[in-house]
N, C-alpha and C positions, 0 to 999 in steps of 0.2 A: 350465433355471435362470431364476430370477425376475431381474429388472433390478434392480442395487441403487440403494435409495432414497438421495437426498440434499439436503439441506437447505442452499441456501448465502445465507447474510444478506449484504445490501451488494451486492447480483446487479445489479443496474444501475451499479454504479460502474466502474471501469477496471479494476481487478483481480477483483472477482469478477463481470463479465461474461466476462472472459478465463476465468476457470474453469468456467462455465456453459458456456462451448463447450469444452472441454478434456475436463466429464463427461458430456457429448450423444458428443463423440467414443467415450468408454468406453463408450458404450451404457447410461447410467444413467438414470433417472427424475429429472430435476432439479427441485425444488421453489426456486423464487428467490423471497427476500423483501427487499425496499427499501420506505421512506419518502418517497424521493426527495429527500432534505431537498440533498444533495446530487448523487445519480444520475439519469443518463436513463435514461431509456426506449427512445431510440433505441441505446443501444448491446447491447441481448438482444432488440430488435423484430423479427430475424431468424429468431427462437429460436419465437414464439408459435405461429405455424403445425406445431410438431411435438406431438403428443401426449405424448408422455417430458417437458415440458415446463409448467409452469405457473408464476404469477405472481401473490405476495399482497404488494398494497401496504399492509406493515405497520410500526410501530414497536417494534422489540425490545426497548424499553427498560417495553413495556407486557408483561402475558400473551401468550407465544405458544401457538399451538395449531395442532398441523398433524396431521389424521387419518391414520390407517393407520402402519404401518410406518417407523422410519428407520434407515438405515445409519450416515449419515453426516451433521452436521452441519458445515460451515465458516463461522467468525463473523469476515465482512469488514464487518460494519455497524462503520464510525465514518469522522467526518471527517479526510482524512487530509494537508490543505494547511493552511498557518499561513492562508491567509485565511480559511477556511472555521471551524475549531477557534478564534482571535479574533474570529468574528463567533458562535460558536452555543456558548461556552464550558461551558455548561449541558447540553448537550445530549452536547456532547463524552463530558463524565463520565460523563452517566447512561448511554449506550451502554454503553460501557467498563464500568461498575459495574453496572445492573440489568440490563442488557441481557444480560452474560454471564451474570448469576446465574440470569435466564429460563432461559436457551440450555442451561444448564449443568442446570439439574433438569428441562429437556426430553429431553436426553440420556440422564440417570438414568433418567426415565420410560420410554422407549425401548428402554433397552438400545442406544446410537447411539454409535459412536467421534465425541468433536468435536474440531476442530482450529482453534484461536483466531490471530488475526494479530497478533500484537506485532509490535514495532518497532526499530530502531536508535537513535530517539529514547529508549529509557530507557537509554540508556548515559550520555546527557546530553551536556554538554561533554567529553567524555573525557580524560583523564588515560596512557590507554593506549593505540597505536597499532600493529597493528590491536587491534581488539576481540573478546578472545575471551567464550565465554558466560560464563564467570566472572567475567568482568567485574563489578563489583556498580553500576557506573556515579557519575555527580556532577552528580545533577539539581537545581536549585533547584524545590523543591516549590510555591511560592509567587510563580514569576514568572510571563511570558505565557503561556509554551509548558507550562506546569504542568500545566495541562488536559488536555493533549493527553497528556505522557509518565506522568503519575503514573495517569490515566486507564487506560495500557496496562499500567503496573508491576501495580497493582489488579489487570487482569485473569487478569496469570501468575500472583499471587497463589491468587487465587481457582478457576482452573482447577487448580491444582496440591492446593489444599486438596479438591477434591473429589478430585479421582486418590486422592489418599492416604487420603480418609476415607470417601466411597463408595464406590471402586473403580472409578470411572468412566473408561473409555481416552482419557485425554486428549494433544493433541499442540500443541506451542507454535512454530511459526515467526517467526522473527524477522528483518524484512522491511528489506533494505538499499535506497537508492535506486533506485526503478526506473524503465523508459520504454517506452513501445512505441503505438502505437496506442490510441485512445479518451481519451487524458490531458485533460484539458479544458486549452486555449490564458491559460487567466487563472487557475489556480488557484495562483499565488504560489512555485511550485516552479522551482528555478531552470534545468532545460529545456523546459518548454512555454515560460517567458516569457522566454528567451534565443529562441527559433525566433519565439514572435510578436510577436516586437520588432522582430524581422529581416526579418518576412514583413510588417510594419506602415512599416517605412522608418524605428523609432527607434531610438535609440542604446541600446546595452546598458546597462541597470542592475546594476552590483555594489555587492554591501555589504560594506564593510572596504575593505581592500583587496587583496582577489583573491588572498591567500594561501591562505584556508580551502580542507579540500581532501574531496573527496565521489570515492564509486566509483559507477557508474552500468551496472543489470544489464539488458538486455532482458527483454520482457514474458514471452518464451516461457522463456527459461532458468528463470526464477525459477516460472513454472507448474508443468516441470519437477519441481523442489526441490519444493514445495510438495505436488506426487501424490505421490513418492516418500517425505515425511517423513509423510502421513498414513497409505502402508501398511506403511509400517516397524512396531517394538515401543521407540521409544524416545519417551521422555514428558517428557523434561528441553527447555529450549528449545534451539533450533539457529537458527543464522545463513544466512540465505539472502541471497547479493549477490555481487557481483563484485570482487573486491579489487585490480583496478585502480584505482590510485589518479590523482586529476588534482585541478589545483589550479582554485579557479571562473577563474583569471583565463585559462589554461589551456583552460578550457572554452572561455569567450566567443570565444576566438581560434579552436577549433575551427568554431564556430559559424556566425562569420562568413566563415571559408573553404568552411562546405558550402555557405551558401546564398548566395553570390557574392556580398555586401551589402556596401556600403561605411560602412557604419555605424563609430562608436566605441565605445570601452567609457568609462560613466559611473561615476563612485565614490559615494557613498553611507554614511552613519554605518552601523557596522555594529546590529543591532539587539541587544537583551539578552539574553543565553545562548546566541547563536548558534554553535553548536557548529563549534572549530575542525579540526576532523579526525573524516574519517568514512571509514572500510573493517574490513570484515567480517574477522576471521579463519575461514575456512570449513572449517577441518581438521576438526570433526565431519559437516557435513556431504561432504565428501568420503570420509573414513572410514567412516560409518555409512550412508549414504545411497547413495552412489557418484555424486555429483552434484559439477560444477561446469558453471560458465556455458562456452559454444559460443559465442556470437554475440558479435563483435567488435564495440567502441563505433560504429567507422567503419561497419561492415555495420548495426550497429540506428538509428545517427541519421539515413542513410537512406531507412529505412522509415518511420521516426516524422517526417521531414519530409518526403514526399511524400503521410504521413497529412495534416499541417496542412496542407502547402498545396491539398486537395481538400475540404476543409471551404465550406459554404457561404460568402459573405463576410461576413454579419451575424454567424457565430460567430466569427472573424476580429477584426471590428470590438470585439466584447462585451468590454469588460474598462474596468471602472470604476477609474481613475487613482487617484481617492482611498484605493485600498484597496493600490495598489501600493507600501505600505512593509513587504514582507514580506522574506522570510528566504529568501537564497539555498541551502535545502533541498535 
């Protein structure tokens, strides 16, 4: 039997590097494509020396083209940190909007199952606690974080219009806060910059005040979810996260007990639409998938902190202050 082909956009980022090793594990042909606008390099440079393997530094928001045969398509191209999506607002969307509409008549072309990465962010500031997929969510279309969630709403949209109209097997996960190894230390998300705040000797930044409450899943559980929902037969989106729930102030207390700091927690306006309550309802995918998270916050924070602390120290040091009024994500 041939290796099945797979396509995964956003292959140098954090989450779809983790998947790039996930389908080398299955014994697939992985085709990775990144722009880098966001991704390294160094997190699939592991990856290059394998034949099953290859690397097109492309943008999907242009023509894609990838010879021969595909199984499988996964579309992790987009920026997925408030600093990243207010610095590239433009770029955000077209991902989101041309980029899947590429991905999506490449799949057509193919004959390819794809499976697109939504978000927790188009639930908005919710209303409902937890969130199930039903949800219809309460996004301001028109504020910061606009780009980033209307961006992803578009792309269920759009995925969903092909399922029904070309018959294309399409599969939508809907991606709750995660962590685990390769997270970049400065990307505005509020556990890389709780840990290197810690690992920096500065005082913890919250915005509000530390009531907002986030569930936080390991890298690998949510991998997981994510193989499972794409060899499943259901095309409706599914929540993938951990519905442990913890409050950020919560967090920061956590934080500062793993990494022995004597650090304080600092308060901070909170910023606009910063969504007050975030956890998953996961009962489809438990039902449908047979999936819930394994790895316990205490066991993944961990691993995700003795990742930063082995990080060179110029990546350590790299995180530009003036960009640090982001949103505890």
């Amino acid at each position: 039997m041939s290796r099945k082909r797979v396509l995964i956009t956003g292959a140098a980022g954090f989450l779809g590097s983790h998947l790039c090793d996930r389908f080398i594990a299955e014994d697939c042909h992985v085709i990775a494509m990144d722009n880098l606008i966001t991704g390294d390099l160094r997190n699939i440079e592991h990856l290059f020396k394998l034949e099953n393997f290859e690397f097109y530094h492309h943008d999907v928001s242009k023509f894609v083209h990838v010879p021969g045969e595909l199984d499988y398509i996964l579309h992790f191209a987009s920026p997925a940190s408030p600093i990243d999506y207010l610095k590239i607002p433009i770029q955000t969307l077209k991902v989101g909007s041309l980029g899947t509409h590429n991905l999506l008549g490449l799949a057509k072309a193919k004959k390819a199952r794809m499976l697109i990465a939504s978000t927790s962010e188009i639930y908005g500031d919710p209303s409902v606690n937890p969130q199930p997929e039903e949800y219809w969510g309460n996004v301001n279309t028109v504020g910061p974080r606009g780009v980033y969630d209307e961006a992803k709403r578009f792309q269920e949209s759009i995925t969903m219009a092909y399922h029904t109209f070309h018959g294309v097997e399409t599969r939508i996960v809907r991606i709750f806060n995660t962590y685990g190894p390769r997270m970049r230390l400065n990307d505005g998300r509020v556990l890389p910059a709780f840990i290197g705040q810690a690992i920096r000797g500065e005082d913890l930044t919250v915005f509000g005040d530390g009531s907002q409450t986030r569930s936080f899943c390991y890298v690998s559980d949510l991998i997981e979810g994510i193989y499972r929902l794409l060899l499943s037969d259901y095309a409706y989106p599914v929540n993938i996260g951990n519905p442990s729930e913890i409050t950020i102030k919560e967090f920061g207390e956590e934080i500062i007990k793993l990494t022995g700091t004597k650090q304080k927690m600092v308060y901070k306006e909170l910023p606009t639409d910063d969504p007050k309550q975030r956890r998953p309802d996961i009962t489809k995918a438990r039902t449908i998938l047979g999936w819930e998270p394994k790895v316990s916050r205490e066991e993944g924070l961990k691993i995700t902190y003795e990742y930063f602390k082995s990080l060179p120290q110029e990546l350590i040091d790299k995180i530009d202050h003036k960009d640090f009024t982001t949103y505890n994500k």
